[in-house]
C-alpha positions as CSV (number, residue, x, y, z in Angstrom):
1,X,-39.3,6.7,8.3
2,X,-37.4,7.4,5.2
3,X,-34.4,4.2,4.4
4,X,-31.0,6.3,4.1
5,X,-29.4,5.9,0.8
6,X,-25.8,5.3,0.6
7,X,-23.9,6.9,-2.1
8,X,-22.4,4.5,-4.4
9,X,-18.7,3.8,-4.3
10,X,-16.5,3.1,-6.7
11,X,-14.5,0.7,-6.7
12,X,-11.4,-0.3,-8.0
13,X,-8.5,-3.3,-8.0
14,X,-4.7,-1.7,-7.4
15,X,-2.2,-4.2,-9.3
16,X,1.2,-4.3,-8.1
17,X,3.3,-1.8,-9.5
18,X,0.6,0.5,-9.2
19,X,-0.4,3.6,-7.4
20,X,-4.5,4.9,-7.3
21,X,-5.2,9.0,-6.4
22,X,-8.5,8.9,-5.5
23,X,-10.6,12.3,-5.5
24,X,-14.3,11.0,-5.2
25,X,-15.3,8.3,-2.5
26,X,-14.0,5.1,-3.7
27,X,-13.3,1.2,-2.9
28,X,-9.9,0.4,-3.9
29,X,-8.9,-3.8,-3.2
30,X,-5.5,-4.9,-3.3
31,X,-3.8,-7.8,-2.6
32,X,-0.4,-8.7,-0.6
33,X,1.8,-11.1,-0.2
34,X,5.5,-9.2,0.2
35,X,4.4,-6.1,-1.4
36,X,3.7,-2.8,0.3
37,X,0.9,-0.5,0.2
38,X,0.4,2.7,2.4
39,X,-2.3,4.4,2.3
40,X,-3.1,8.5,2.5
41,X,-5.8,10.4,3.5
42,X,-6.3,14.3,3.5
43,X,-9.9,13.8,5.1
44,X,-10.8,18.2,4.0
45,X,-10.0,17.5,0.8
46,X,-10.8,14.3,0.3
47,X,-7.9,13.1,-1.5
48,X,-6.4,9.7,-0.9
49,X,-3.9,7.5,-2.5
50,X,-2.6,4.5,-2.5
51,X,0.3,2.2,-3.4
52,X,1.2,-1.4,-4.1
53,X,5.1,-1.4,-4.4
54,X,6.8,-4.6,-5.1
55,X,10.5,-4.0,-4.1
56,X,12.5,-0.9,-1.2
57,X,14.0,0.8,-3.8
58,X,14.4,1.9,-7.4
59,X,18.4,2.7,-7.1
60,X,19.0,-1.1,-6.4
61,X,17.2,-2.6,-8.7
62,X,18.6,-4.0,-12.0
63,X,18.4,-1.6,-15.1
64,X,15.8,-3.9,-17.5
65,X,13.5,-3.1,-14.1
66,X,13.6,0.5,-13.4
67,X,11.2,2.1,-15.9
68,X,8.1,2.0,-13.5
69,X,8.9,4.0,-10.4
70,X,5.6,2.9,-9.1
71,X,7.3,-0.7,-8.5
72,X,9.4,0.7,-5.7
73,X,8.5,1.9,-1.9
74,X,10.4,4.8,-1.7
75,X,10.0,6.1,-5.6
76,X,6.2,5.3,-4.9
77,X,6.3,7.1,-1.6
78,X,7.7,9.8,-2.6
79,X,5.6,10.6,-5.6
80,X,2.5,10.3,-3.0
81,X,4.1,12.9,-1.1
82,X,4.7,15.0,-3.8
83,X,0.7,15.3,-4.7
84,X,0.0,16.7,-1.8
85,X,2.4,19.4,-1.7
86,X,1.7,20.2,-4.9
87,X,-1.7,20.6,-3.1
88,X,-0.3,23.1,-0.6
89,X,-1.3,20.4,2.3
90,X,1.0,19.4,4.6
91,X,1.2,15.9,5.7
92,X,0.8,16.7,9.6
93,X,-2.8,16.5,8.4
94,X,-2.4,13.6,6.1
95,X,-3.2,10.3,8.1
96,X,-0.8,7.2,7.3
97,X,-1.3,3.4,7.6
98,X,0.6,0.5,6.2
99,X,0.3,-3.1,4.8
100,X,1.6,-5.7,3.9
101,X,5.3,-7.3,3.5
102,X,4.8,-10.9,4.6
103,X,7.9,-13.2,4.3
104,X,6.1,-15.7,2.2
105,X,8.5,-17.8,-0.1
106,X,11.6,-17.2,2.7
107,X,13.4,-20.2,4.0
108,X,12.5,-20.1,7.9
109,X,16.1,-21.3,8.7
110,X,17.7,-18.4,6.3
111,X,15.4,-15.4,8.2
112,X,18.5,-14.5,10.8
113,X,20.9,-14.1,8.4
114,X,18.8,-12.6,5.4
115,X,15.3,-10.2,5.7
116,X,12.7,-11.4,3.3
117,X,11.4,-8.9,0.4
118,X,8.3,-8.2,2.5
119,X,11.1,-6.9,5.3
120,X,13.0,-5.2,3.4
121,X,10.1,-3.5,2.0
122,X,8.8,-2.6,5.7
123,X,12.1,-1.1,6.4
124,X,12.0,1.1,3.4
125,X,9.2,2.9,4.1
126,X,9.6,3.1,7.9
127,X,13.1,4.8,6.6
128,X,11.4,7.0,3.9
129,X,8.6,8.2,6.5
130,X,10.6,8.9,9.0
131,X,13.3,11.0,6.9
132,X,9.9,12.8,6.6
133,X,8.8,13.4,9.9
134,X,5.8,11.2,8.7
135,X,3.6,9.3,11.2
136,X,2.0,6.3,11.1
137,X,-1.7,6.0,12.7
138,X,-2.2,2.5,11.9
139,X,0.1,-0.4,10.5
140,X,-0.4,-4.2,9.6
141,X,3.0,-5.6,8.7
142,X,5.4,-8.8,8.0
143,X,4.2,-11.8,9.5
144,X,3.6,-15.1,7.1
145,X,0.4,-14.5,5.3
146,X,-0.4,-12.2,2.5
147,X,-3.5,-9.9,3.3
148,X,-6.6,-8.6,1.0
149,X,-7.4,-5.0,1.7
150,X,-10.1,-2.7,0.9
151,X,-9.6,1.0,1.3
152,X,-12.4,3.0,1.9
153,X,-11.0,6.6,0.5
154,X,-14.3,8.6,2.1
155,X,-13.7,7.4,5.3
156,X,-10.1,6.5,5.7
157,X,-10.7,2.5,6.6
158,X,-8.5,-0.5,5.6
159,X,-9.5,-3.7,5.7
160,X,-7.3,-6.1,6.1
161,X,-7.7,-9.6,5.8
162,X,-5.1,-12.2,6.1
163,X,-5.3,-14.7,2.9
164,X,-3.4,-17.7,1.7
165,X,-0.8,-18.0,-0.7
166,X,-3.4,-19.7,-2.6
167,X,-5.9,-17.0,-2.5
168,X,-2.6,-14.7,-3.5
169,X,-2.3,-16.7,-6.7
170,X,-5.8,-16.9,-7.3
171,X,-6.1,-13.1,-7.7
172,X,-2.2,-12.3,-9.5
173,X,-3.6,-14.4,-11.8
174,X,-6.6,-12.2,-12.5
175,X,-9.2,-14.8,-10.7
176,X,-11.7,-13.4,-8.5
177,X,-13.2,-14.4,-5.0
């Protein structure tokens, strides 16, 4: 009997402030700690995408900050959204998930009064997707540990792998493990 042979992915790394439209099968790894990502599939086309926003939104941030709209959940989001109906698909067919938003570097005794980045970044896309009439299949949010995730664009996985803030520094800082 013949060994199947896979197809080779590629692969790529997703920095924050970044989003990745993936057309061919691909790998993409990101890393979170309070940051976002949300991930889209069209599985008949084949086109996925897939963000790593840093803050809920571009109108509150301060002016030095607002060139790269790809730093935000909902100006992220919404450019994601935008592809595909440029597309002509509609996202009933496109399937959601979400990551991420960890309360890493929040003061336990301050988390009634305050939410932490990671929450506020949560609630920015739940707000934005449901505006939409968009539904999540799968989600993997807040909590007190960043995640590693690898998004398997031909098949619609994430991985997600809870990490250390360590291992969080390790890769911001361009290491690999």
């Amino acid at each position: 009997m013949m060994p199947t042979v896979l197809p080779r992915l590629k692969k790529c790394y997703l920095k924050p402030g970044e989003v990745l439209l993936a057309t061919e099968p691909s790998l993409i790894t990101t890393v979170l700690g309070s940051c976002l990502s949300v991930t889209m599939r069209h599985k008949a086309s084949g086109m996925s995408i897939i963000c790593h926003a840093v803050m809920p939104a571009r109108a509150d941030a301060r002016e030095e900050i607002k060139g790269n709209a790809f730093l935000y959940v909902d100006s992220s989001l919404q450019w994601m959204i935008d592809r595909y109906a440029e597309k002509g698909i509609r996202m009933r067919d496109i399937e959601v998930k979400m990551f991420g938003g960890a309360a890493l570097f929040q003061d336990p005794a301050s988390l009634q009064r305050d939410a932490s980045v990671g929450q506020k970044n949560i609630d920015a896309a739940t707000a934005f997707l449901k505006k939409h009439r968009i539904n999540l299949a799968a989600w993997n949010v807040g909590g007190s540990r960043g995640r590693k995730l690898i998004f398997n664009t031909e098949t619609g996985e994430v991985l997600a792998k809870f990490i250390t803030k360590a291992e969080i520094s390790l890769f911001n800082c361009g290491g690999k493990k």
